[in-house]
C-alpha positions, 0 to 999 in steps of 0.5 A: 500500500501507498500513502498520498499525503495533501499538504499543498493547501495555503493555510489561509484560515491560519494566517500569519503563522502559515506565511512562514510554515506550512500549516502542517508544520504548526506544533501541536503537543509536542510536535508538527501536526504533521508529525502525529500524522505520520506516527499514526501511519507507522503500523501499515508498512507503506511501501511510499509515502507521496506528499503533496506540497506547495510553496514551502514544501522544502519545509516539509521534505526537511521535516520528513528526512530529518524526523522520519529518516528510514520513511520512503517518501516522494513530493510533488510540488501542486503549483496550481491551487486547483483542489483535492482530485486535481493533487492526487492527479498529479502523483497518478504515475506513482500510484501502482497499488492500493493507496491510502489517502489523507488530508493533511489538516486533520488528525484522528484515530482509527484501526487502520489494519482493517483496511488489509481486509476490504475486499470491496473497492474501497473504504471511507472513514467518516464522523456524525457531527452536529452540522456537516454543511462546510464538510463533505457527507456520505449517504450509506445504505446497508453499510455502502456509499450511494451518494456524497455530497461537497459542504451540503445545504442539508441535513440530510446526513450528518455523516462527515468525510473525515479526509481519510481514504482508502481505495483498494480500485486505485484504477478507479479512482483515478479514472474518476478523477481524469472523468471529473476533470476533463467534465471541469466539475468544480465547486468553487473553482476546485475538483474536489475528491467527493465529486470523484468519487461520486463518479466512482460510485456511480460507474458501479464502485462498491465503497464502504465507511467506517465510523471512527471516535476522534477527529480533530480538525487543524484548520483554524486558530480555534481548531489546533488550541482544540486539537492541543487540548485533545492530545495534552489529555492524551499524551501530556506531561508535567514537570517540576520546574522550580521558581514555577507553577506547572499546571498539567497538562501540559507539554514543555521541552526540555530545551525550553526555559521557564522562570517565575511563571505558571504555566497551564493547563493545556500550554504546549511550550517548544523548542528554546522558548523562555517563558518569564514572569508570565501566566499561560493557559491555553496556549502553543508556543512555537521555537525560540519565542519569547514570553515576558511579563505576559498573562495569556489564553487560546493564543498562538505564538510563531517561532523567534516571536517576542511578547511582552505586557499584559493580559490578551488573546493573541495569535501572533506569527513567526517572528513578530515582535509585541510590546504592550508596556512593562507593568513590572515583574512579579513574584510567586 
């Protein structure tokens, strides 16, 4: 089996911080979002992993060798921000076998070694939500696909396409998607892989879905705090830092420096941060940001970035640098 990974996507949702990062390489708990994606992977001995990447995919690919040295990887750059079927088009001559493919914006959980025993042409996982109307939705019937609809005006299923895809009939959905773009199906101006496979489904594709438990949206400010909140209670530590106050969950890295603060609950803290007479919850803080004399909560802050002052909401980019007056150090 090979995986196809779509990471091409400008991140527009996530500005600034995707001006200078791939929004998959936005630190989620520890790590890139894109790091707990393919730890996920790591149970299904892929024979290639094919990413899909736009502007700043060199991030990526020096994401990918340096963290996943052994993975057998490929990337396609994707120049034209045409949609999700037109990305996988472009990787067509590499797809020779059963492929798995993902979204790279979303994290969630599943029992990926069932995909060994599809016997039909395919399999979709998908989530019940409250509202599925900026989401695709499947309509099953006996346990198969009749219909998919891209971000319906309905609520005739809640059933939402959660971006991860399997296809056992690699020939078929690559006809489909050759079918759906020589046809120009569009939705706003982009081939999306509903649509494909919709085509599939009506060639006579026999396509399967899968409930599954988790699935953390990435796109937004509000979704990566939700999705660090998830993994922090997952996966989250805390350790004794003395002169602070660390309120667990957290994640803080051991290169990180943290002084006369509290920090927590729910605070991701990276690579050479300092943290100094400050009050964090609710936050990601990114490499080598500086924090001083701040009160903070549900605030995103970039790599190099420098804060300091008083009590805010922020979400702040790489590099920037906020100074909103210094009130004065304080003690625990």
């Amino acid at each position: 089996m090979k995986a196809v990974i779509l990471l091409a996507g400008w991140g527009s949702r996530l500005r600034p911080h995707s001006y200078s990062k791939p929004k998959s390489l936005i630190p989620v708990a520890g790590k890139p979002v894109l790091g707990h994606l393919l730890d996920g992977l790591a149970e299904l001995h892929l024979t290639e992993t094919i990413f899909i990447v736009g502007r700043m995919g060199e991030q990526i690919q020096q994401y990918v060798t340096q963290a996943y040295p052994q993975m057998r990887a490929r990337y396609i750059e994707q120049t034209e921000m045409k949609g999700q079927a037109h990305a996988i088009s472009l990787a067509r001559e590499y797809i020779d076998q059963p492929v798995l493919t993902i979204f790279g914006d979303t994290l969630w959980e599943a029992d990926l070694t069932r995909l060994a025993q599809i016997q039909s042409d395919g399999l979709l996982f998908v989530k019940e939500v409250d509202d599925p109307r900026r989401f695709g939705v499947a309509m099953i019937k006996d346990g198969f696909v009749t219909r998919l609809v891209e971000k319906p005006t309905t609520l005739e299923s809640k059933l939402a396409i959660v971006g991860v895809y399997y296809f056992r009939n690699w020939q078929a959905i690559l006809r489909a998607i050759d079918q759906l773009i020589a046809r120009d199906i569009k939705l706003k101006g982009e081939f999306y892989l509903a649509d494909a496979m919709q085509l599939m489904v009506d060639a006579g594709a026999r396509l399967e879905v899968e409930t599954i438990p988790v699935w953390e949206d990435c796109g937004t400010r509000e979704a990566i705090l939700k999705t660090n909140r998830y993994l922090l209670n997952q996966r989250g530590y805390a350790r004794r830092i003395e002169g602070s106050v660390i309120l667990p969950p957290v994640f803080i890295s051991d290169s990180a420096q943290i002084k006369n603060s509290i920090i927590g609950p729910y605070v991701s803290v990276s690579e050479g941060a300092v943290i100094e007479n400050s009050i964090l919850r609710d936050c990601i803080i990114s490499e080598n940001a500086q924090i001083e004399n701040r009160m903070m909560e549900q605030s995103l802050i970039g790599k190099d970035a420098h804060v300091s002052g008083t009590f805010q909401r922020m979400n702040v980019g790489d590099s920037s640098e906020i100074d909103a007056g210094n009130n004065g150090t304080w003690e625990l």
